[in-house]
VOROFI-701606 format. One line per 2 residues: their letters; for each residue z, x, y of N, C-alpha, C. Coordinates in steps of 0.2 Angstrom, whole numbers, always signed. Layout:
BEGIN
a = Z,X,Y,Z,X,Y,Z,X,Y; ... $
% end
This chain:
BEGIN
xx = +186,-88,-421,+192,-86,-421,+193,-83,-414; +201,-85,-410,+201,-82,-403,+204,-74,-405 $
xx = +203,-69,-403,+206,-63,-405,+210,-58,-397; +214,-56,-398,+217,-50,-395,+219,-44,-397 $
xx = +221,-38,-396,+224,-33,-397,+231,-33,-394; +238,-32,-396,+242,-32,-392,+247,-28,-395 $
xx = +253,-25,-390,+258,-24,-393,+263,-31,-394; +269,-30,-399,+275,-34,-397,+279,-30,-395 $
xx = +283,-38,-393,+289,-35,-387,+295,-35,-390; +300,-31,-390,+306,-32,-392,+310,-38,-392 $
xx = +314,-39,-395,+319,-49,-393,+324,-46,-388; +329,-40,-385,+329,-42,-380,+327,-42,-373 $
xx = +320,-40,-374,+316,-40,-367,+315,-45,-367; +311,-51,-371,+309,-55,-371,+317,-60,-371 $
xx = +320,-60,-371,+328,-64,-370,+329,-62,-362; +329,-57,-358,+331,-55,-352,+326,-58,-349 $
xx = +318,-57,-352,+313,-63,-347,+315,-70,-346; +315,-71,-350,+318,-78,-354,+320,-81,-348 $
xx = +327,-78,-347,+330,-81,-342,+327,-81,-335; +325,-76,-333,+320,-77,-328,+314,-79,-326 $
xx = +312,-84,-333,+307,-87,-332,+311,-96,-330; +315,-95,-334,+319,-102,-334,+317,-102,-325 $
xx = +323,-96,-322,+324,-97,-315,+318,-99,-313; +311,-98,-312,+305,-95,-311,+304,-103,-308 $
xx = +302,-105,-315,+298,-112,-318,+301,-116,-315; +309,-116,-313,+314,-124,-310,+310,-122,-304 $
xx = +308,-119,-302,+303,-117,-294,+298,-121,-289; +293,-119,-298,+286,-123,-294,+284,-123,-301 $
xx = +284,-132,-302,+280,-135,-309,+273,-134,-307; +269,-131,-303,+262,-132,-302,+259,-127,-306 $
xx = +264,-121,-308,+262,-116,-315,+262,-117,-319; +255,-115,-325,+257,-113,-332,+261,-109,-334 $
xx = +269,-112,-338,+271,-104,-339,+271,-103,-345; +268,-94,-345,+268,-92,-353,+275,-95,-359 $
xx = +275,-97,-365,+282,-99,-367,+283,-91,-370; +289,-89,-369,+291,-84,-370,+291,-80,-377 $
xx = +293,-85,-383,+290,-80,-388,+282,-79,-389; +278,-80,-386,+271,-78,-386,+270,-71,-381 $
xx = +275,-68,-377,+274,-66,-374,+272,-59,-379; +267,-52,-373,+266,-49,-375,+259,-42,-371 $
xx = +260,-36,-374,+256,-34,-368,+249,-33,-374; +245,-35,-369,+236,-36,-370,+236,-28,-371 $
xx = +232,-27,-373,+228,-19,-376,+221,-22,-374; +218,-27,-378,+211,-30,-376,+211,-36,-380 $
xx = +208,-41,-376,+205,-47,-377,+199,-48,-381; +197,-49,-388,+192,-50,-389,+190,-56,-389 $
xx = +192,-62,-390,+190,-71,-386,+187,-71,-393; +182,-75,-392,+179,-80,-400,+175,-76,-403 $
xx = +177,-73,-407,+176,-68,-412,+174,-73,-419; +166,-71,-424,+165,-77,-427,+168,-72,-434 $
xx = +171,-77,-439,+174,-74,-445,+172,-72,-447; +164,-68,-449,+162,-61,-451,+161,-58,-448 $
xx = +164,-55,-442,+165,-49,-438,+173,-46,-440; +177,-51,-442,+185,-47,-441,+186,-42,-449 $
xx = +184,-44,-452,+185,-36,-456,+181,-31,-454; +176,-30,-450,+174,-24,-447,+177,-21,-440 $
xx = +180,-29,-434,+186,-29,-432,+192,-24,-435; +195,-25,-439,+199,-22,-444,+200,-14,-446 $
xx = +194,-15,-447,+192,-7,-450,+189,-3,-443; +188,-4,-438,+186,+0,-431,+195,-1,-427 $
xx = +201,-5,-430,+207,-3,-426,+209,+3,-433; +208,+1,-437,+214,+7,-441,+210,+12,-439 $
xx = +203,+14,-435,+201,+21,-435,+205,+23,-428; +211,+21,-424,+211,+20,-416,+215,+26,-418 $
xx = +215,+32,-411,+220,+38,-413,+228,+32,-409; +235,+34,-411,+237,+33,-408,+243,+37,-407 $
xx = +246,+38,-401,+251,+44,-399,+259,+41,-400; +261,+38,-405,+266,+32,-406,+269,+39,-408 $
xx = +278,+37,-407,+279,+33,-403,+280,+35,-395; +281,+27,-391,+283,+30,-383,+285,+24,-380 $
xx = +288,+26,-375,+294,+20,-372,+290,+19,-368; +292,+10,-366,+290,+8,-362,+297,+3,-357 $
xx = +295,+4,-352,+301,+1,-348,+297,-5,-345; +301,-11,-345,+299,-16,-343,+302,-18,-333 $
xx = +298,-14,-330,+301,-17,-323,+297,-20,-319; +299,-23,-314,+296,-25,-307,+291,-31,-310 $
xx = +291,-36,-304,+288,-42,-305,+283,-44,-298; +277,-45,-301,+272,-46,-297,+265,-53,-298 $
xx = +261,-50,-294,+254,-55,-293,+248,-52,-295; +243,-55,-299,+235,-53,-297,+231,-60,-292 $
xx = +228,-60,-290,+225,-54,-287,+230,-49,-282; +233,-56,-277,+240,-52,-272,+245,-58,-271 $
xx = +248,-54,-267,+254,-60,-267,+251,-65,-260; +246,-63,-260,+246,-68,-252,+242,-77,-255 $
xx = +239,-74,-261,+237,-80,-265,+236,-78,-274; +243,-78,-276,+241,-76,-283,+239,-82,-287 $
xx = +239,-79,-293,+234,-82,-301,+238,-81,-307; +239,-77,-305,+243,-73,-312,+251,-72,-309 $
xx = +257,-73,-312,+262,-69,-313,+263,-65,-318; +266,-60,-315,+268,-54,-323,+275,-52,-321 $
xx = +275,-45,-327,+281,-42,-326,+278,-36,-327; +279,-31,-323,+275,-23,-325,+278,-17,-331 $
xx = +276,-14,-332,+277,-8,-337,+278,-1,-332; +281,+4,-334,+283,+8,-333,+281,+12,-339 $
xx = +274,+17,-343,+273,+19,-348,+269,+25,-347; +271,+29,-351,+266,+33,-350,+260,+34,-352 $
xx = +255,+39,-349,+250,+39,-352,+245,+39,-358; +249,+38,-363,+247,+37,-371,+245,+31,-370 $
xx = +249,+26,-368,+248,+19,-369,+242,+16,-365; +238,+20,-359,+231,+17,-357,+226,+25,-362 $
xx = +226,+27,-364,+224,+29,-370,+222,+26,-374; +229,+24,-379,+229,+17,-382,+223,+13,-382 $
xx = +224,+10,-376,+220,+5,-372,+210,+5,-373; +211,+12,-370,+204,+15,-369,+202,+16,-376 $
xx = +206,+19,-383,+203,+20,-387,+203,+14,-391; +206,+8,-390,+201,+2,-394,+197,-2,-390 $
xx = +195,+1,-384,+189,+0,-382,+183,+2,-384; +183,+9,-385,+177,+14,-387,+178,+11,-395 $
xx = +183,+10,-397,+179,+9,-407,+177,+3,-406; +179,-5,-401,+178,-9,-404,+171,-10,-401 $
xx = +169,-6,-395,+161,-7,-391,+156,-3,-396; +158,+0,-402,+155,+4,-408,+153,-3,-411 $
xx = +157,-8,-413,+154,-13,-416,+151,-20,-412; +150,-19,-405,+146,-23,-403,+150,-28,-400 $
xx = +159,-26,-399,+161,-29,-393,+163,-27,-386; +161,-30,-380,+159,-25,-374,+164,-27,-372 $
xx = +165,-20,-369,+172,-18,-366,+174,-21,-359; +181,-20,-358,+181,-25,-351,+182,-22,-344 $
xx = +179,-26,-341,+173,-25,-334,+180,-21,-329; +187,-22,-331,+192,-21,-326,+198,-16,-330 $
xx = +200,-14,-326,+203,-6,-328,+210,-9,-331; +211,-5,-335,+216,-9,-340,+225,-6,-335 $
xx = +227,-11,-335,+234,-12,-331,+240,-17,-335; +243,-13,-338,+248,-14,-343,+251,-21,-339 $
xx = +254,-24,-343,+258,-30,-339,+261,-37,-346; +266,-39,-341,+266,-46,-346,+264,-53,-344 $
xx = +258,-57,-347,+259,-62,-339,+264,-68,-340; +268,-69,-334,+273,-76,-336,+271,-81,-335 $
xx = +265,-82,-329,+264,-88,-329,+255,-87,-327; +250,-93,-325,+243,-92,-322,+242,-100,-317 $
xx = +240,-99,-313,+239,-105,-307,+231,-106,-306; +228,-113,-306,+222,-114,-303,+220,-112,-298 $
xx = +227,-114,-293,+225,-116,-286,+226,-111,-283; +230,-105,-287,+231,-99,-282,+237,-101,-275 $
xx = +240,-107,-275,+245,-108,-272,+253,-104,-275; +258,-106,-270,+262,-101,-272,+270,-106,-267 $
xx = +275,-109,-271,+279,-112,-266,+283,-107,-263; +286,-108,-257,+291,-106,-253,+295,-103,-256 $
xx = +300,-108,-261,+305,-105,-263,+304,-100,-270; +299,-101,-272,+296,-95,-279,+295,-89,-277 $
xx = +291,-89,-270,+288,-82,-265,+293,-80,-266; +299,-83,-261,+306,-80,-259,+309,-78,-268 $
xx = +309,-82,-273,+312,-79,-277,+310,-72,-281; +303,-74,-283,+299,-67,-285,+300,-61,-281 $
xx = +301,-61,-274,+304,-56,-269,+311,-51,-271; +314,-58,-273,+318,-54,-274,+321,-50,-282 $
xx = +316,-52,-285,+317,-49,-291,+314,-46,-294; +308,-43,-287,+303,-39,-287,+304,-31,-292 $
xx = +310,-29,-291,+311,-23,-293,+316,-23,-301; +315,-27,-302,+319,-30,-308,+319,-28,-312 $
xx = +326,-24,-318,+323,-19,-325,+323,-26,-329; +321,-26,-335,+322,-30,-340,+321,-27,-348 $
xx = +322,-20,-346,+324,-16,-353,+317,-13,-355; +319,-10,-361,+314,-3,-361,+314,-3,-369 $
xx = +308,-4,-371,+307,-2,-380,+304,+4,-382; +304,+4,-390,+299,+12,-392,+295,+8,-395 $
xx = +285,+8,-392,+282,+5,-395,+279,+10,-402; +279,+7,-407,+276,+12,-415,+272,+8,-417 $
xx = +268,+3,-416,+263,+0,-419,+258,-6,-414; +253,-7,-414,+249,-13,-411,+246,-19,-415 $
xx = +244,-22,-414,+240,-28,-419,+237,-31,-415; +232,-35,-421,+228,-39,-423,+229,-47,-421 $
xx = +230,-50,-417,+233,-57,-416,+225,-62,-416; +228,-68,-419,+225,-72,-419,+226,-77,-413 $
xx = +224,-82,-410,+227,-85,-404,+224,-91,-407; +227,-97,-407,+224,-104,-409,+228,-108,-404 $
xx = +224,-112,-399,+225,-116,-393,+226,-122,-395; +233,-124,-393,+234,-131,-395,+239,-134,-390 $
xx = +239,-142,-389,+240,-144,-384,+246,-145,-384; +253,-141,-385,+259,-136,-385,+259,-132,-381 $
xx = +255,-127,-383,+251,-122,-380,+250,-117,-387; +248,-112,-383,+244,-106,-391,+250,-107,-394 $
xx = +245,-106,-402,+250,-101,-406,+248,-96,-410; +251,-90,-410,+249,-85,-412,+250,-81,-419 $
xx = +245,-77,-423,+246,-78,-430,+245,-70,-430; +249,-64,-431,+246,-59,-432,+243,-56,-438 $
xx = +235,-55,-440,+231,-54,-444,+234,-46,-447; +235,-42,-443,+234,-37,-445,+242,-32,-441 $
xx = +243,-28,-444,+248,-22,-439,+243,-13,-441; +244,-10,-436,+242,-5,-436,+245,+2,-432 $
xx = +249,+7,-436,+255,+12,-434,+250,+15,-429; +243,+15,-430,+238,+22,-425,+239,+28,-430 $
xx = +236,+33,-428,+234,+39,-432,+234,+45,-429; +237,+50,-428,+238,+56,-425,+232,+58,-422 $
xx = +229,+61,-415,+223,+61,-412,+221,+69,-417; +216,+67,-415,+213,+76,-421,+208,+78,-415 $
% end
């Protein structure tokens, strides 16, 4: 089983992306672009997870404290690694500090049962699209510029989950296992 942690995203953030992925993609078909109902922010990746691990899985997220609820605002449009050759397109967050807490603390439960935590510091984001080549056309650079500072709305996160990811030649699709409100920190 491929597994993640994530929140979901409200319908009309993902409707405002929507349309700016549309614009994005008539750009440069040399992207992968995310399809927009899969859209979503990663908390943590746990990849191939074998079937007797996720009810222990399970039972290490419902122990996560969580500071719910708390807004997050969807703005500004960017690259990993940089814009001088990126990989990644996103959309960033505007959130506060509860939400890389979040983050940290289903790391520390799920590295208690023997899944290791990730090598790179946890940076909120949506991704919209990922490139092999790290190439980047003229008129996308030019567009992403200019929508660099872009709002695309603001929700109240109150729960996380458990997604399943099944890769098929559509692209993924995602099934969520489990939801989890968090638990007041003690």
């Amino acid at each position: 089983m491929r597994l993640f942690v994530a929140l979901p995203i409200a319908q009309e953030i993902r409707d405002a992306i929507t349309n700016l992925v549309g614009e994005l993609q008539s750009l440069d078909a040399s992207w992968k672009w995310t399809r927009t109902e899969n859209l979503h922010v990663t908390l943590k990746f746990l990849g191939e997870t074998s079937p007797e691990k996720l009810q222990g899985v399970k039972e290490a997220l419902q122990g996560v404290p969580a500071e719910f609820p708390f807004l997050l605002k969807f703005a500004s449009l960017g690259s990993f690694p940089n814009e001088r050759r990126p990989r990644v397109l996103w959309v960033g967050l505007d959130a506060p500090p509860g939400l890389a807490r979040l983050a940290n603390a289903i790391e520390e439960s799920l590295a208690k049962i023997g899944i290791p935590p990730e090598e790179r510091e946890f940076s909120p984001h949506l991704t919209l699209a990922r490139s092999k080549e790290g190439g980047i056309s003229p008129k996308l650079r030019e567009t992403i510029a200019i929508h660099q500072k872009g709002r695309f709305g603001e929700m109240t996160a109150t729960s996380f989950h458990l997604i399943e990811s099944k890769l098929k030649s559509a692209g993924a699709e995602y099934t969520t296992l489990e939801s989890f409100p968090g638990r007041p920190k003690s």
